[in-house]
N, C-alpha and C positions, 0 to 999 in steps of 0.2 A: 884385361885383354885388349890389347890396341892393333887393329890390322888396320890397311889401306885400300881403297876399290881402287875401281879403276879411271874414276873418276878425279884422284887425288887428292880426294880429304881422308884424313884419318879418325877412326871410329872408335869408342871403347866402350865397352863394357860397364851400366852402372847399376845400382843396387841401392832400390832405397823403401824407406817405410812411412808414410802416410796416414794419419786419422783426417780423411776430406771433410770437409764441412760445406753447407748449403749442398748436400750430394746424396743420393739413393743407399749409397755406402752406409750412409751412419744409424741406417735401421735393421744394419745386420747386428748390431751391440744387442748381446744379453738373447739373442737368437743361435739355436746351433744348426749354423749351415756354416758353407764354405764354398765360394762362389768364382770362377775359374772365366775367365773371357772369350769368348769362342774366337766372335770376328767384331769388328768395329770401322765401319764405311762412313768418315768426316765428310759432311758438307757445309764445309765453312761459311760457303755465302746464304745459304739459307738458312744456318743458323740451328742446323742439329746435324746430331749423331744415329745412324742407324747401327743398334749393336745385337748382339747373339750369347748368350752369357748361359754355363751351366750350372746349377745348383746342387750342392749335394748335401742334402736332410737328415736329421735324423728320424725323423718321420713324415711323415703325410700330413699330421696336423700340423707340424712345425713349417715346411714349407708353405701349407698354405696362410700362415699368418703373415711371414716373409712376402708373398703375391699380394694381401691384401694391402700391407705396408708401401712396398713396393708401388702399387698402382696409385695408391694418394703422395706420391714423391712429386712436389715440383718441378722436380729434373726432370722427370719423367712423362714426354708428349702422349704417347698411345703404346699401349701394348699390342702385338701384330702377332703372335703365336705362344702358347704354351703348349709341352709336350713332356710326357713322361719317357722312360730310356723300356726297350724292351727287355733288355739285359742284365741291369741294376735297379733292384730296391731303395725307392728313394733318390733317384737321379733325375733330376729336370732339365728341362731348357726352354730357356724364354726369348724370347724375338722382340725390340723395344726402339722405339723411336725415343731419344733423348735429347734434352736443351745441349747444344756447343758450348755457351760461356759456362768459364766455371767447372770445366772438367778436367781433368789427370791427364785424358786423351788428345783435349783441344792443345793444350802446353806440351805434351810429346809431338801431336802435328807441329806445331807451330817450331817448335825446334828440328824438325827433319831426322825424327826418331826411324829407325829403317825396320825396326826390329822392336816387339816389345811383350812379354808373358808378364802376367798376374795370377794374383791369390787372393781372395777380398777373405776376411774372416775377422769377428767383435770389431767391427767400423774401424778396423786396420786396412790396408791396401798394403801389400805386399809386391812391390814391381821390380823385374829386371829389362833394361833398354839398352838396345846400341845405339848409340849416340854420337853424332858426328865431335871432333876433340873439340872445337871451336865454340860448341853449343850446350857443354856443359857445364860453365859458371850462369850463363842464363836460366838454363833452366832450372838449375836448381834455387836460381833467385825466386824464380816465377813458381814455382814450388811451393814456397817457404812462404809465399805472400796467400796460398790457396788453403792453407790448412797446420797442422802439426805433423812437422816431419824429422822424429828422435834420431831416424842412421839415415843417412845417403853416402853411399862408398863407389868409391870408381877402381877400378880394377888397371891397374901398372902395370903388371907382366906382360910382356911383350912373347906373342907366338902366334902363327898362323891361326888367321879365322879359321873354322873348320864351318862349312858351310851342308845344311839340311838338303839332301837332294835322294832323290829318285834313284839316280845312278849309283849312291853310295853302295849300295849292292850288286855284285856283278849278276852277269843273267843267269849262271849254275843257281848261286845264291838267290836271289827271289824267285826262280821257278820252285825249289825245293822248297820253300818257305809259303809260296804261293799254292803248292799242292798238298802241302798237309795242312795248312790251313780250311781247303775246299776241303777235303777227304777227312776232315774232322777229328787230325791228328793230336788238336789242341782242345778239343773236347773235354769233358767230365759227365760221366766216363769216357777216356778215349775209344772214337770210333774205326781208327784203322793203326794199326802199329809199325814199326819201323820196315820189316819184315816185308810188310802190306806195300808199304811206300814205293819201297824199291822196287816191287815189282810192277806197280803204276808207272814211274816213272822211270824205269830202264837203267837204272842207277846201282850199283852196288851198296849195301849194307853201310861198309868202311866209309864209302863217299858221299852218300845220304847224308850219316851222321853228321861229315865233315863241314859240309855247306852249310847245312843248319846251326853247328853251333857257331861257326863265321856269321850269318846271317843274323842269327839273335844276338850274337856277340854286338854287332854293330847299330842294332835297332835299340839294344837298351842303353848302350852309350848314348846314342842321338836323343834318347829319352832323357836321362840323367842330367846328361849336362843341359838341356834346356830348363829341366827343372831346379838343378842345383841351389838355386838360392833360397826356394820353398822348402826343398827339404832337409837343409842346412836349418831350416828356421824350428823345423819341425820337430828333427831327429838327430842335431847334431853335427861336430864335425866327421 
């Protein structure tokens, strides 16, 4: 996928797969977790990375061997929070201050990555980036120099970015989406029914429905496609 901003370089789409070395990555091998990158704040001149990274375990013992691994990683400057999810069994999240050099992230900064999802699972790295066009025979050189990297694919088709925003939903749609959400429409067991809906929110029936399945229609696109290349990996074309 190659769009243009407004800036005037043009951006594409790339897809590639990774066993990092000298990196925190390669103590997920022979562990079953699968490890997801929340957020990652580069500060190049002092020479780390502040990141946010979610875990997902098959147990409580298995994560914690993952934490104890993890914190003996020379990549690894200080651990600043762990936290269990309220909501899922077995879902963590870690808060870590990390060395710069030598990461996956430092060479996506360093090439003017705008955009970029992961999947870490068996000391594979799993990454999709938008990438400016001019910046990706570099990096993919600077890549190839940091580790073993079996696919790197760039995406040709040519079609409008479709850009994540807030607005993708018009205001019918995420109110109707936003009050059965509160009203515990999405529940198990569900706490208020359709029936229920419409008469909170002064809506008919027919139009309730209508907004909502527009509205989920659109959030699970915006899901899919940002995951697309993971779950291509995972479950197929």
């Amino acid at each position: 996928m190659i769009f243009k901003e407004d800036d005037g370089h043009e951006y594409v789409e790339v897809d590639f797969q990774m066993r990092h070395e000298r990196c925190w990555t390669e103590i997920t091998d022979g562990l079953n977790v699968n490890i997801h990158t929340v957020s990652s704040n580069v500060h190049k001149d002092n020479n780390y990375i502040y990141g946010t990274v979610e875990i997902k375990a098959e147990s409580e013992r298995e994560f914690k061997k993952f934490l104890t691994l993890f914190k003996r990683s020379s990549a690894i400057s200080e651990i600043l929070r762990v936290s269990s999810s309220a909501y899922r069994k077995n879902l963590y999240e870690v808060s870590f201050k990390e060395k710069y050099s030598n990461m996956i992230v430092s060479l996506l900064y360093e090439n003017n990555v705008v955009y970029h999802n992961d999947l870490i699972s068996d000391n594979f790295e799993y990454i999709m980036a938008i990438v400016p066009v001019e910046s990706v025979k570099t990096l993919k050189s600077s890549l190839s120099e940091l580790g073993e990297m079996p696919y790197f694919h760039m995406k040709t088709d040519k079609q409008n970015g479709k850009i994540d925003s807030v607005f993708n939903l018009t205001d019918q749609e995420a109110f109707t989406v936003y009050m059965a959400y509160q009203n515990g429409y999405f529940n198990i067991p569900r706490e208020k029914y359709l029936s229920e809906l419409a008469e909170i929110t002064g809506l008919s029936k027919s139009a309730l429905e209508e907004y909502m399945r527009k509205a989920t229609g659109k959030i699970m696109d915006e899901w899919t496609r940002k995951n697309r290349y993971f779950l291509m990996k995972k479950f197929g074309e």
